[in-house]
Every structure is written in structure tokens, then in C-alpha cells.
C-alpha positions as CSV (number, residue, x, y, z in Angstrom):
1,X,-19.4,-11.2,-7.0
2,X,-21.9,-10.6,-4.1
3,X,-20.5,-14.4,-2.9
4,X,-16.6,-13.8,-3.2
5,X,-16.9,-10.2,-1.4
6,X,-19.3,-11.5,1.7
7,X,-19.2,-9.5,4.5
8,X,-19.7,-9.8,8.1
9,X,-22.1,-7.8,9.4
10,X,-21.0,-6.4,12.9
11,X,-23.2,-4.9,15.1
12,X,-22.0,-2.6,18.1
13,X,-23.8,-3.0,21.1
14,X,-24.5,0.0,23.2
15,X,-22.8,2.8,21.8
16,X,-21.7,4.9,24.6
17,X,-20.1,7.5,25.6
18,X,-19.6,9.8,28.8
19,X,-18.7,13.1,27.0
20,X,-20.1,15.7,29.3
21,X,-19.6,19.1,27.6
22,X,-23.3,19.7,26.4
23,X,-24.5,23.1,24.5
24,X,-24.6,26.3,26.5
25,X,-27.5,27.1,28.6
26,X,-29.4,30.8,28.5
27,X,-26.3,32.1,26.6
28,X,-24.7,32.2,23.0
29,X,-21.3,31.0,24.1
30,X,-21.7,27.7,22.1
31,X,-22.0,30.1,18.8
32,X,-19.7,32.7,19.6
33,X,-15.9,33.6,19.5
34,X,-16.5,36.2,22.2
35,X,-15.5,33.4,25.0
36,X,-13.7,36.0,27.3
37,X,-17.1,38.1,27.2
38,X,-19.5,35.0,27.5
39,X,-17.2,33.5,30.4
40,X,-17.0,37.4,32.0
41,X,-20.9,37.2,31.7
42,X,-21.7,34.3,33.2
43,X,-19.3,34.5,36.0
44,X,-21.6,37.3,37.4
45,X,-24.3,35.4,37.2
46,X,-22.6,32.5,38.3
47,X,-21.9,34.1,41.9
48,X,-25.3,35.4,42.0
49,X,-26.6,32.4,42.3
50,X,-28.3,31.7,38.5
51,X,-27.8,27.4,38.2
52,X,-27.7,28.5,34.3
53,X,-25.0,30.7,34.8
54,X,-23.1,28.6,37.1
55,X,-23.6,25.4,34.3
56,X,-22.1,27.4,31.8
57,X,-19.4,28.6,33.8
58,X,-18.2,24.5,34.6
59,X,-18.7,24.6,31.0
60,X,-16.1,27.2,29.9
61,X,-13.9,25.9,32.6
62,X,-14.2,22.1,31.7
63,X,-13.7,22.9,27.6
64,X,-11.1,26.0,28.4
65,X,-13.1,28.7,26.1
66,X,-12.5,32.6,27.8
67,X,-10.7,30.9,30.7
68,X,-8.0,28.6,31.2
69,X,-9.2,24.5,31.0
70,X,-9.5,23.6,34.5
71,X,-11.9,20.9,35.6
72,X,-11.9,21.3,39.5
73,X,-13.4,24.6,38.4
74,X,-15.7,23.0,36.5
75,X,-17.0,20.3,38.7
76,X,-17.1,23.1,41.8
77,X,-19.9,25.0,39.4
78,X,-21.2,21.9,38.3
79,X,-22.2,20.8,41.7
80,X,-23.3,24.4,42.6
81,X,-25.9,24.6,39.7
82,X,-27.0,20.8,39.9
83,X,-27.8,21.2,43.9
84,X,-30.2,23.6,42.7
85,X,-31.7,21.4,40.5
86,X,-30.2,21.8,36.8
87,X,-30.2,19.3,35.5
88,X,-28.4,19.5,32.6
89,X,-25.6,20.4,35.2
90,X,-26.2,17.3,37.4
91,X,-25.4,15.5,33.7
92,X,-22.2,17.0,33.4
93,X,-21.6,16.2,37.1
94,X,-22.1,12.9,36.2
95,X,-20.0,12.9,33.4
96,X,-16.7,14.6,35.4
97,X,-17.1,11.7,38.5
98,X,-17.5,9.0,35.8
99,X,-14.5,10.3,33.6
100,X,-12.5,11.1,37.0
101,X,-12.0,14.6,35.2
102,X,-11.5,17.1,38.4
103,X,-12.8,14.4,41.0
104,X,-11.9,11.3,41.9
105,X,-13.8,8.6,39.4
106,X,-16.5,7.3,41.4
107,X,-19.5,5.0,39.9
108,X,-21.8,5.6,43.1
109,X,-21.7,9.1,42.3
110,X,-22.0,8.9,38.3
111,X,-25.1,7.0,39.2
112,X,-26.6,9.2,41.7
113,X,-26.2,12.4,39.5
114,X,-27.1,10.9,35.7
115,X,-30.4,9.6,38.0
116,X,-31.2,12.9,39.3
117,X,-30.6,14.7,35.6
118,X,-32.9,11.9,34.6
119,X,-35.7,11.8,36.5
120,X,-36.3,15.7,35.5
121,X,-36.5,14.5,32.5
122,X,-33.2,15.2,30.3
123,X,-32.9,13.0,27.6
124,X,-29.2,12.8,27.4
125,X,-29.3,11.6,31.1
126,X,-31.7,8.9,30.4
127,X,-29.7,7.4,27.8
128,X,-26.3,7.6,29.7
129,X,-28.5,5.3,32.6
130,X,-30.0,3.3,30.2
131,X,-26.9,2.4,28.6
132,X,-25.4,1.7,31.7
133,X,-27.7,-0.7,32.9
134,X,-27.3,-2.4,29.6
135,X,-24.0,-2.7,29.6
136,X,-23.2,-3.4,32.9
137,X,-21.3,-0.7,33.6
138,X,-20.5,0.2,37.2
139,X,-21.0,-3.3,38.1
140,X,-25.0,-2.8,38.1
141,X,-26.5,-4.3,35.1
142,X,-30.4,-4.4,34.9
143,X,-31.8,-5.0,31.6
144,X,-35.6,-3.7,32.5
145,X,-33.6,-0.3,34.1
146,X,-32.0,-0.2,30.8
147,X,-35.0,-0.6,28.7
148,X,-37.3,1.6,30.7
149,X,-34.4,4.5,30.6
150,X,-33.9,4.3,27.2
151,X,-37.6,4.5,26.3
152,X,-37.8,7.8,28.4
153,X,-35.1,9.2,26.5
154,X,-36.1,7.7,22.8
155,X,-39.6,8.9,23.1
156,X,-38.1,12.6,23.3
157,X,-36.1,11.9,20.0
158,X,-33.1,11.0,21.1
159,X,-31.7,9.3,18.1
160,X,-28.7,7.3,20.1
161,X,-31.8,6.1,21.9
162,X,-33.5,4.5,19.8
163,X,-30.6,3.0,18.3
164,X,-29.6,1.2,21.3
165,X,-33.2,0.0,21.9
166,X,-33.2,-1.2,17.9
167,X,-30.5,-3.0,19.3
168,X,-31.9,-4.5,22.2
169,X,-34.8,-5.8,20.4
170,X,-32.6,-7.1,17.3
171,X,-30.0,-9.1,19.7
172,X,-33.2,-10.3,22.6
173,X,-30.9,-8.4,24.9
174,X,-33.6,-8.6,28.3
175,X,-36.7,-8.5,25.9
176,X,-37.7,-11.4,23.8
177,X,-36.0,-10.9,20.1
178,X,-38.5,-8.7,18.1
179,X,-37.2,-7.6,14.4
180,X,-39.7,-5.6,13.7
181,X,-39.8,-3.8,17.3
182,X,-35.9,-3.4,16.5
183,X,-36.3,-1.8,12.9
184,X,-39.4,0.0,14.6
185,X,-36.5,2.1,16.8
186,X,-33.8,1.8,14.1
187,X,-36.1,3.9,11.8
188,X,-36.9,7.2,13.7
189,X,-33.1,7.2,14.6
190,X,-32.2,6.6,11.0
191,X,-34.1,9.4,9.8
192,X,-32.9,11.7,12.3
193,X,-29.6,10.9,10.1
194,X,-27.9,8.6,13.1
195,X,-25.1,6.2,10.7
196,X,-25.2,3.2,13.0
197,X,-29.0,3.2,13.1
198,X,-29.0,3.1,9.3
199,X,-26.6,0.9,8.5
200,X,-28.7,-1.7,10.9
201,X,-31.7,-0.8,9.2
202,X,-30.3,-1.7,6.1
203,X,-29.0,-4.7,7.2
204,X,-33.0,-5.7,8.8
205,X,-34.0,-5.5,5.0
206,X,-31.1,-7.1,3.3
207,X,-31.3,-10.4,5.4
208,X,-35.3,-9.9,5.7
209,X,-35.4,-9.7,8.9
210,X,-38.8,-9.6,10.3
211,X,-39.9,-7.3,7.3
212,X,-39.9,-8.8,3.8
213,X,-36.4,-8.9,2.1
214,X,-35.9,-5.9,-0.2
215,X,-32.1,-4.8,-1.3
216,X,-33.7,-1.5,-2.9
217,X,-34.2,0.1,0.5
218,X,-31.1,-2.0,2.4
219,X,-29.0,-0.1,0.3
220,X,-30.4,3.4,0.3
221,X,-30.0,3.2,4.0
222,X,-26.3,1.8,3.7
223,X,-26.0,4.7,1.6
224,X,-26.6,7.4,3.6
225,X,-24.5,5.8,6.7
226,X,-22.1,5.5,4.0
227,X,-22.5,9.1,2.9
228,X,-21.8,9.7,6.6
229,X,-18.8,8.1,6.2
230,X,-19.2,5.1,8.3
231,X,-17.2,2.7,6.7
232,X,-18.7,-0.5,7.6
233,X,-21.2,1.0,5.3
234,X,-19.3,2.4,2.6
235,X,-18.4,-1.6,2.4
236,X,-21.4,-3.0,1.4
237,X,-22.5,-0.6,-0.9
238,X,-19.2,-1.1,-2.6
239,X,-20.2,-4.3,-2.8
240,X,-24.3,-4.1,-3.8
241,X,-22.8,-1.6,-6.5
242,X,-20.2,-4.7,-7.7
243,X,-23.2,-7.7,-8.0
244,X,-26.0,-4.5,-8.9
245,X,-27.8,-6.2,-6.2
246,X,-30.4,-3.4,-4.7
247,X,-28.9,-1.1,-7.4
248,X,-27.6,-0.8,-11.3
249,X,-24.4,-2.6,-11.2
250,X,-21.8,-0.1,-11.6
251,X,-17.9,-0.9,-11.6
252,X,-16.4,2.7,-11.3
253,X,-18.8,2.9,-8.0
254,X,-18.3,-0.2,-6.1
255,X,-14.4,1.2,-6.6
256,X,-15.1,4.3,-5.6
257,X,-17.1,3.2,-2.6
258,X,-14.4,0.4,-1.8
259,X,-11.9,3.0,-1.8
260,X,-13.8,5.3,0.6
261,X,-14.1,2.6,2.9
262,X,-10.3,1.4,2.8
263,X,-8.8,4.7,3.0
264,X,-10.2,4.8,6.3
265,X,-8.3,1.0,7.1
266,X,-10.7,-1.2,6.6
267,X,-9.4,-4.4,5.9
268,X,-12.3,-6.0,4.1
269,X,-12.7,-2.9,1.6
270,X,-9.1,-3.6,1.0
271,X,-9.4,-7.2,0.5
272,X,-12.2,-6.5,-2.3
273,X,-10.6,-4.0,-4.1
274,X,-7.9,-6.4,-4.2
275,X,-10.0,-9.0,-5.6
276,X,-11.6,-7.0,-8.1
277,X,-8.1,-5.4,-9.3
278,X,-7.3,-9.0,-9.5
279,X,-9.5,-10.9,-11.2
280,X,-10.6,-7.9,-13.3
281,X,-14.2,-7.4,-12.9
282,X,-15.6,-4.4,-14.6
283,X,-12.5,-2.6,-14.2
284,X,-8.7,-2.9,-15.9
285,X,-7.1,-6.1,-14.3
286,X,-4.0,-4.5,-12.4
287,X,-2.0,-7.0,-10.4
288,X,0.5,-4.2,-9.2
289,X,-2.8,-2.5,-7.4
290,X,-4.3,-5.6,-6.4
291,X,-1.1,-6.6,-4.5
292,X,-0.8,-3.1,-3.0
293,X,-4.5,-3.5,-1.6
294,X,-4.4,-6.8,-0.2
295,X,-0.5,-6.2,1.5
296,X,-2.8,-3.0,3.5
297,X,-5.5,-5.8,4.2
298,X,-3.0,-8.3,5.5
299,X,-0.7,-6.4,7.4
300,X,-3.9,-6.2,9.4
301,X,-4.4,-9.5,9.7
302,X,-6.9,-10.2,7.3
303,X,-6.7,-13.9,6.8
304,X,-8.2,-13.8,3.0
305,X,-6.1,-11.3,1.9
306,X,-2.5,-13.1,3.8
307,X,-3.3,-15.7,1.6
308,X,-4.1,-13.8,-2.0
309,X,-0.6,-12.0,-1.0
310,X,0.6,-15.4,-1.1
311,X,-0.2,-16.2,-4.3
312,X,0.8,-13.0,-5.7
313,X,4.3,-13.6,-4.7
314,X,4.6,-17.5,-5.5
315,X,3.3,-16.4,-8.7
316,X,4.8,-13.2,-9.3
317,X,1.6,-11.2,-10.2
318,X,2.2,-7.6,-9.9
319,X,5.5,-8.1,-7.9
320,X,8.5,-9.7,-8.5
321,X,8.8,-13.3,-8.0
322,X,9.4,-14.3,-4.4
323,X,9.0,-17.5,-2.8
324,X,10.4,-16.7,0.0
325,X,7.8,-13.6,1.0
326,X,5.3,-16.3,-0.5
327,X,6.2,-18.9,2.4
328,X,5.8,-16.0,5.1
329,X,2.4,-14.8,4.1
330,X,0.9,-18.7,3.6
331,X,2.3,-19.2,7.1
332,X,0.0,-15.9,8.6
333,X,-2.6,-17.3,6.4
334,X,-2.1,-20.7,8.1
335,X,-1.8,-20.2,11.5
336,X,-4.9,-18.3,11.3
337,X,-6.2,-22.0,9.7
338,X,-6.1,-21.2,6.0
339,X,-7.0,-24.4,4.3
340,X,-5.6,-24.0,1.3
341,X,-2.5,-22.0,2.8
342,X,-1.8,-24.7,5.2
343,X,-1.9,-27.0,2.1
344,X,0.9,-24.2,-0.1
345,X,2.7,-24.1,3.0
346,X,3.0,-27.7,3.5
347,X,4.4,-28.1,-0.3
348,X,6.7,-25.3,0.5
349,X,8.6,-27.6,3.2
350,X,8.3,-30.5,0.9
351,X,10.0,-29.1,-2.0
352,X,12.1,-26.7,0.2
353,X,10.8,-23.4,-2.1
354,X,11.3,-20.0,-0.3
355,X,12.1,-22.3,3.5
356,X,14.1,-24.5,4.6
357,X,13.1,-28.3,3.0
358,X,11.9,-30.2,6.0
359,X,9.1,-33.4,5.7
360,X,8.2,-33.1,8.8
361,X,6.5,-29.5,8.9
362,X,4.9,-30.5,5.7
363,X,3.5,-33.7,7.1
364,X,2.0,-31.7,10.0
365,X,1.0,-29.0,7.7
366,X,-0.9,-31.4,4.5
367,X,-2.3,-32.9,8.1
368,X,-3.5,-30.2,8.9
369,X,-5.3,-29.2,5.4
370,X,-6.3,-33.0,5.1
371,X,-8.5,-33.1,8.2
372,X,-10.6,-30.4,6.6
373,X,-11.0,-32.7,3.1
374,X,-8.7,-30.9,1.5
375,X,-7.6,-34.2,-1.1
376,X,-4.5,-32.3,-2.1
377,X,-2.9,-32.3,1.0
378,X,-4.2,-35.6,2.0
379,X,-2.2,-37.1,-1.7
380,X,0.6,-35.0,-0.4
381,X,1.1,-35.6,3.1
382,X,0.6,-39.3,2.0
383,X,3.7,-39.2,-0.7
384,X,5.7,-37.2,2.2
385,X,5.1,-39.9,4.3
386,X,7.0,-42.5,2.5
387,X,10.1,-40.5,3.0
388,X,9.8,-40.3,7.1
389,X,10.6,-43.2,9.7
390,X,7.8,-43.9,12.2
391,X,9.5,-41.7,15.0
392,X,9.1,-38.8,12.4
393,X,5.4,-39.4,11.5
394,X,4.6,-39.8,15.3
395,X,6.5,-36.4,15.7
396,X,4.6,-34.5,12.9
397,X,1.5,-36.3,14.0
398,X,2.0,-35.2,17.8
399,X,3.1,-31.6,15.6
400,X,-0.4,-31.4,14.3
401,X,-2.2,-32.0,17.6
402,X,-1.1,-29.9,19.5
403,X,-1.3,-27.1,16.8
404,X,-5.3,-28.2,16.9
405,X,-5.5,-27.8,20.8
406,X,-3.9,-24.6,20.7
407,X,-5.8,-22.8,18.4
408,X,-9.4,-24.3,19.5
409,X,-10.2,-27.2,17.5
């Protein structure tokens, strides 16, 4: 089961972003439903000159709470508390010229601000110019900046902190590839309760990755990033559940877990449910479901599950009979370079079944199949051959080429 359902295990690289409304400074506005009192409050102390004051005051006016949304507001008490010094309010500055909310977007700013926040020591501005760095954003990117940024900011406890440098370790982004340094990071973050950070831990001890292999603790941390409902996660416990590796196998809870995952869209969730529906395993075989799971997967462009779709319809599984929808989803499946539904597709066009009969498409397409060592299609495009001239097989043959070129091969 674990073999049919395998995953790819995608990894996002810098998670970032430049939302700038932090919690309320020196004032209960962030927990209260008074805003017109908060916003009346701070707008004294605003014009008297309190940097607190005047950060919560851009606040209010950049999230609209006692006060009408207005960001030129905003950024004008922005910069008045963060040329005092505030840094928290030289963060939001940063934020508003990097967003180009109230100010014209401008990375030489962004910079200058997030680097002024950061050097007082504000975590959330030390990972904003770490990531940065990483990623190249603003056309700078400095992978010791990033790394010595970051640090500042994880060794405080930021958890998005450690995540990224878990990542920079893990991929050798400007450091030399250290799994251990990268669970090292992941794990602070993870128990902090940050999803991404767990689901990569889990995936350090499910491939063994610098730590001996152990599915026991991969999946408890996939567990509680799926809990989280990161669905990337909720995937593979669906799927540890369905092979009981890491775990008591346990049918109703990979579905249950497959189905948390796919209600959200993901594909791969909905291509296993529709393999287990299919096929059966642990649960009540239901074709009907199976073909409603993998039609979600494929209409996504899931190549696996254009395929299965295939076969529902050529076989009538669950739906009625239809070659015809069965020729259009082995074609998806195809183009995508589906052995085996480059191989159905090609026998489609030879026996003209749901498309138009035509040798010459089913040459190219057993071609195709055949240069993979698929001996089907090789027999087949072999027997189709006999009923083409030369100028046809040079066509289908000229066909297949160019269909190899295009698509990378």
C-alpha cells in the first residue's frame, strides 16, 4: 500500500511573508472591541509625541479598527514613531514600502527600515531580512546575511525562524548540507507547534535522514502538522495509517485522514482515496466513489489519476460505459507521458473505439509507449505497421519526434 500511495515530499523554501500589522504596543486594543476608545486614546498620545502611541495609531489606521482603513495615515505614524526609534514601528514601515501600501513600493527603503527594526533587536525584523537575503528578494541575495539574520531572530524563539534555517541546512542552501543541524532547528520550531517545521521533521526521520530512521516519531510529528490542518501532512498519515507503517494499520483512519487532506484539493489525497475505494483495501470496494475521487484528482491534472479515470470509463466501473470520455482522459494522461495511456490510447486509434480510427496516431502513440519497453505497444505499433505505406510510417515516425522534443526528452 505504502508503494502504490508514494508521495512526494515537497519542501517550501523560505516561507515569507510581509504582513505588517503586529500586536498593539502599551495598549489593549489587540483584545478589545472598544476600538473607537483605544484609537481616541492613542491619538492623544500619538500627538504628544509617545512612539508607542503613534505605532498603534498606524496600526488602527492600517487595519481600519476605531477609524476608517487608511494607510497614508498609517505610514505618516509609522514613520513618526520609527524616527524615534520604535522599532516595532520601523517593521511596519518596512512592511507598508515593501507591500506599496500608502507609499510608493520601494526595496531600498524596505531594507533600510526592516535593518533598523533589526539591529534593536526585534525578532520579526530579523527574520523578514534574513529571509530576504535568502531568497533573493529585492535583487540582494546574500546567503551568510541570511543565515546570520535568521540566527538573531531564531535564538529569541522565533519559530518561522528556525524553520527557515532547518531548511537552509536540510537543502545546503549557503552552508554545507547538515541533517542533523537542519532537524536541530526544525525541532524547537516544531514544538512551538509551527506545521511546516513538523511536517519536515517528520520527513528527517521517515527517510533517516541524518538521525536513525524511525516511522514511530515521523508520524507523530506529521500528525500534529496534520492536526493543524496542513494538508501535505494530513497525506502521509493517511497513508502511514493505510500500510500501519509508524502506527497500527487502521482503514477507517487513513480514510478519514485522506479525506481531510482532499477536502482541502489535494490531488494526491484524492488519487488515494480513489485507489483505495477502488481496489478495496480495508474498506467496502465502491467504484462509484473511487471514480468521483480520482475525476477531483484529474481535473487537476494529476497524471495517475487521468489515467485510473481512464480505465473506469473503458471499463465502465462505477460509471456508465464510455469510450469516448475514456479516449479523452488516456490522452491528458498521455501527453503528460503516461506509459501505459500512451499505449490505451494508441489502441484506441487502431481500433477506432471512442476516436476517430486512424493508424497513424496509433503508430506514433505504441512509438511512443515502445521506447519506454513497453512490449505491448512495441507488438502493436508493429501489427499497425503492416497496414501503413512508408510515407505514413515516416509521418508517424516524424509524429513521435517531435512530440519527444517538445515535451523534453
Amino acid at each position: 500500500m505504502m508503494k502504490k500511495m508514494k508521495l512526494t515530499i515537497l519542501f517550501l523554501l523560505f516561507l515569507f511573508s510581509f504582513g505588517c500589522v503586529h500586536d498593539y504596543q502599551n495598549g489593549s486594543g489587540g483584545d478589545s472591541k472598544n476600538y473607537k476608545a483605544e484609537f481616541e486614546k492613542w491619538q492623544v498620545l500619538a500627538n504628544q509625541g509617545d512612539a508607542g502611541g503613534q505605532n498603534n495609531l498606524g496600526m488602527a489606521y492600517e487595519k481600519g479598527e476605531g477609524v476608517l482603513q487608511n494607510y497614508t495615515e498609517a505610514v505618516k505614524w509609522y514613520r513618526l514613531a520609527g524616527e524615534q526609534g520604535h522599532a516595532p514601528a520601523q517593521f511596519n514601515l518596512g512592511a507598508m514600502y515593501a507591500e506599496g501600501k500608502g507609499i510608493l513600493q520601494d526595496n531600498e527603503k524596505t531594507f533600510e527600515w526592516y535593518r533598523l527594526s533589526g539591529e534593536q533587536g526585534y525578532a520579526s525584523a530579523q527574520l523578514t531580512l534574513g529571509v530576504m537575503y535568502a531568497t533573493g528578494r529585492g535583487g540582494i541575495q546574500d546567503y551568510q546575511k541570511a543565515l546570520k539574520w535568521l540566527e538573531l531572530s531564531a535564538y529569541q524563539g522565533e519559530a518561522i525562524a528556525q524553520y527557515n534555517l532547518g531548511l537552509m541546512y536540510e537543502k545546503g542552501a549557503g552552508v554545507a548540507q547538515d541533517y542533523r543541524e537542519a532537524a536541530r532547528w526544525y525541532l524547537p520550531s516544531a514544538e512551538q507547534g509551527y506545521p511546516l517545521a513538523q511536517y519536515n521533521l517528520g520527513a528527517i526521520f521517515a527517510e533517516g535522514k541524518g538521525t536513525s530512521q524511525d516511522y514511530g516519531e515521523a508520524f507523530k510529528w506529521y500528525r500534529l502538522a496534520g492536526e493543524q490542518g496542513y494538508a501535505p501532512a494530513q497525506i502521509i498519515v493517511g497513508v502511514m495509517y493505510a500500510s500501519g507503517q509508524g502506527v497500527l494499520r487502521d482503514y477507517k483512519k487513513a480514510v478519514e485522514w485522506l479525506e481531510l487532506s482532499a477536502n482541502q484539493g489535494e490531488a494526491i489525497a484524492q488519487y488515494n482515496l480513489g485507489l483505495m475505494y477502488g481496489k478495496g483495501d480495508g474498506i467496502v470496494q465502491d467504484y462509484t466513489r473511487a471514480a468521483q475521487w480520482y475525476r477531483l484528482s484529474a481535473e487537476q491534472g494529476h497524471v495517475p489519476s487521468q489515467y485510473n479515470l481512464a480505465l473506469i470509463y473503458d471499463r465502465g466501473e462505477g460509471v456508465a460505459q464510455d469510450y469516448t470520455e475514456a479516449a479523452r482522459w488516456y490522452r491528458l494522461s498521455a501527453e503528460q507521458g503516461h506509459t501505459n495511456a500512451q499505449y490505451n490510447l494508441g489502441t484506441k486509434y487502431a481500433e477506432g473505439q471512442g476516436i476517430r480510427q486512424d493508424n497513424v496516431q496509433a503508430h506514433m502513440w505504441f512509438n511512443l509507449a515502445g521506447v519506454k519497453g513497453h512490449k505491448g505497444a512495441i507488438r502493436g505499433r508493429d501489427n499497425v505497421e503492416q497496414q501503413l505505406t512508408s510515407d505514413q510510417i515516416a509521418q508517424a515516425q516524424k509524429m513521435a519526434r517531435e512530440w519527444m522534443a517538445k515535451h523534453g526528452y
